[in-house]
C-alpha positions in Angstrom: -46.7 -29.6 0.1 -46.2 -25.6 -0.6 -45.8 -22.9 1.3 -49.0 -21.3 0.2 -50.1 -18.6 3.1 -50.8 -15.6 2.3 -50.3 -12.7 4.7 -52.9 -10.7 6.5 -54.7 -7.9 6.6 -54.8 -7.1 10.0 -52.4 -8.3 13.5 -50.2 -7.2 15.9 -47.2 -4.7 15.5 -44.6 -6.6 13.3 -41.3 -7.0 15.6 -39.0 -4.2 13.8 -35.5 -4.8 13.4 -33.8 -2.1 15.8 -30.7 -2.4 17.9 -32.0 -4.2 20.4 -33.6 -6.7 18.9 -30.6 -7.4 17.1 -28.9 -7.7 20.4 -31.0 -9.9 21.6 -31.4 -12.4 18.6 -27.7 -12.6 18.7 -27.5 -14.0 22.6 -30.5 -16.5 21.7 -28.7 -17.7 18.7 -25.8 -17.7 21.1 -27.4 -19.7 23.8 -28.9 -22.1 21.3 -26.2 -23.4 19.9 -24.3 -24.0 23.2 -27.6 -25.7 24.9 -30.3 -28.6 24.2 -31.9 -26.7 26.7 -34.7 -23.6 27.5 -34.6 -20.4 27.3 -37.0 -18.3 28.7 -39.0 -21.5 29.1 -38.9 -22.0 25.5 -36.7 -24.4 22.9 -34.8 -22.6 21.1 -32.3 -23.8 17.6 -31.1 -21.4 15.2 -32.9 -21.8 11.5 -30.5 -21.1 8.9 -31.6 -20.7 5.8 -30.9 -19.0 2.2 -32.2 -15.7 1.3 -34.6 -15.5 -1.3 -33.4 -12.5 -3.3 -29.7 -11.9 -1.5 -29.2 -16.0 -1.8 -27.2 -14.8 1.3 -27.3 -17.5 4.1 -29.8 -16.1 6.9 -30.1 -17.2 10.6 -33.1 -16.5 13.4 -33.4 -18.0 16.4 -36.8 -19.8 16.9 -38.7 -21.5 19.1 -39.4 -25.2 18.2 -41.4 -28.2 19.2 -40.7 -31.8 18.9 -42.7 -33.2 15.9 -43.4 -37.4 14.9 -40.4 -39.1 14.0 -37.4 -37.0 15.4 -38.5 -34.0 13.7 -38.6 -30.5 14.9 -41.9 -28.2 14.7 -41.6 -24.5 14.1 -44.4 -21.8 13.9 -44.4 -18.6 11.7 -46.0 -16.7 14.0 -44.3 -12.9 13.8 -46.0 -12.9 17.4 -49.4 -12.5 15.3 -48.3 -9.7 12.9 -50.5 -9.3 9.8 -47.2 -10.8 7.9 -45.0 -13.8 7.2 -41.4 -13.5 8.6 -39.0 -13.0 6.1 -37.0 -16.7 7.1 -40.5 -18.2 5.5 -40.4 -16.9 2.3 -36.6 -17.9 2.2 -37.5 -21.6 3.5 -40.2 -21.4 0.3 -38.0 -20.5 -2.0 -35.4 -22.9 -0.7 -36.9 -25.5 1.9 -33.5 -28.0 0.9 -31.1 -25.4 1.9 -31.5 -25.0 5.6 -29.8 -25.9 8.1 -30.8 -25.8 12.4 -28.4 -25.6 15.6 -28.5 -26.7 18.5 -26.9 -28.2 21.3 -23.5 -28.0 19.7 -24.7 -29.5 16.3 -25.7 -28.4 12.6 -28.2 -30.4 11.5 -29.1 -30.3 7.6 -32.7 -30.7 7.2 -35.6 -29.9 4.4 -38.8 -28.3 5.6 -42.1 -28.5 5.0 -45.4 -26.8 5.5 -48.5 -28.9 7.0 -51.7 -28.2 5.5 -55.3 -28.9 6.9 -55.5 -31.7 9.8 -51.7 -32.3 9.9 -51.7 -29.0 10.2 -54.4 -28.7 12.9 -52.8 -31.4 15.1 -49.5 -29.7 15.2 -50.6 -26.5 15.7 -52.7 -28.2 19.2 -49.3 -29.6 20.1 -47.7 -26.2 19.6 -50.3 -24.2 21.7 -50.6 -26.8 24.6 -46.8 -26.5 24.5 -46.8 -22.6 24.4 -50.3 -21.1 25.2 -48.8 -17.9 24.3 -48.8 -19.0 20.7 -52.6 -19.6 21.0 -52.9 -15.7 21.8 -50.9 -14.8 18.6 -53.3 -17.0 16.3 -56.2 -14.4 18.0 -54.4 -11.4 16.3 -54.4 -11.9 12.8 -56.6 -12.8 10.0 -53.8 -15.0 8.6 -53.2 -19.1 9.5 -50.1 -19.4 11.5 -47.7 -21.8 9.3 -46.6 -24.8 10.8 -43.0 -26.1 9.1 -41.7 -29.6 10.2 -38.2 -29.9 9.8 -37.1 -33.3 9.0 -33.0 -34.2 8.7 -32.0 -33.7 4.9 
C-alpha cells in the first residue's frame, strides 16, 4: 500500500528542533538501544531510515506497539501537528531501506502504511495502548499514519 496522507491544515505546535530536543532524542535513542524495555511508560526503538532528498541515513526515536506476526506498530503522530514528520516521507520514499534498534539489535525491516480497517484496528490497539495518542488524533484535521514494520 502507499503512503498517501496528506498533511493538515490545522493541529498542534509542530515539535521544533532546538537544543534540547536534540538532547533529549539523543538519550532516548540511547536508552533504546541498550533496553527491550520502557521509557517514560512507553516502547521505545530507534527508526533508521534514508533521507529523501540528503539520501543521508536518518534516526528518531519512536514509540512502538507490537503488531500481528512479530511486527512492530509505529504512529506518525508529530504529537497532532498539522504535518507529517520528516522520518515518513523518508520511509515513503524508501520503505526497504530502514532499519529499527532495540534491545541491543538492528533489525532490517520494510514498512508499510495501513489503510482503512487495518488501519482502524491498529490505530484502537495504539490508543488503548497509549490514550495519549487518542488526544493527538483530536488535534488535527489529518489521519494519523499507522506503519507496520515487518523484518526485511
Amino acid at each position: 500500500m502507499s503512503f498517501d496522507t496528506r498533511n493538515g491544515t490545522r493541529g498542534a505546535k509542530q515539535p521544533s528542533a532546538n537544543l534540547l530536543l536534540k538532547l533529549g532524542n539523543k538519550l532516548m535513542m540511547s536508552r533504546a538501544r541498550k533496553s527491550n524495555g520502557t521509557t517514560a511508560g512507553m516502547r521505545l526503538l530507534v527508526l533508521t531510515t534514508i533521507g529523501k532528498k540528503s539520501g543521508e541515513p536518518r534516526s528518531t526515536p519512536l514509540a512502538w506497539f507490537p503488531g500481528d506476526d512479530d511486527t512492530w506498530l509505529i504512529a506518525a503522530s508529530a504529537a497532532g501537528g498539522p504535518k507529517n514528520p520528516a522520518w515518513y516521507y523518508n520511509l515513503a520514499a524508501n520503505p526497504d531501506r530502514v532499519t529499527i534498534e532495540l534491545g541491543g539489535e538492528t533489525i532490517p525491516v520494510v514498512a508499510e502504511q495501513l489503510h482503512g480497517e487495518e488501519r482502524a484496528r491498529a490505530w484502537a490497539a495504539i490508543v488503548e495502548s497509549a490514550a495519549n495518542f487518542g488526544s493527538y488524533e483530536e488535534k488535527t484535521d489529518r489521519e494519523i499514519p499507522v506503519i507496520r514494520l515487518t523484518r526485511a
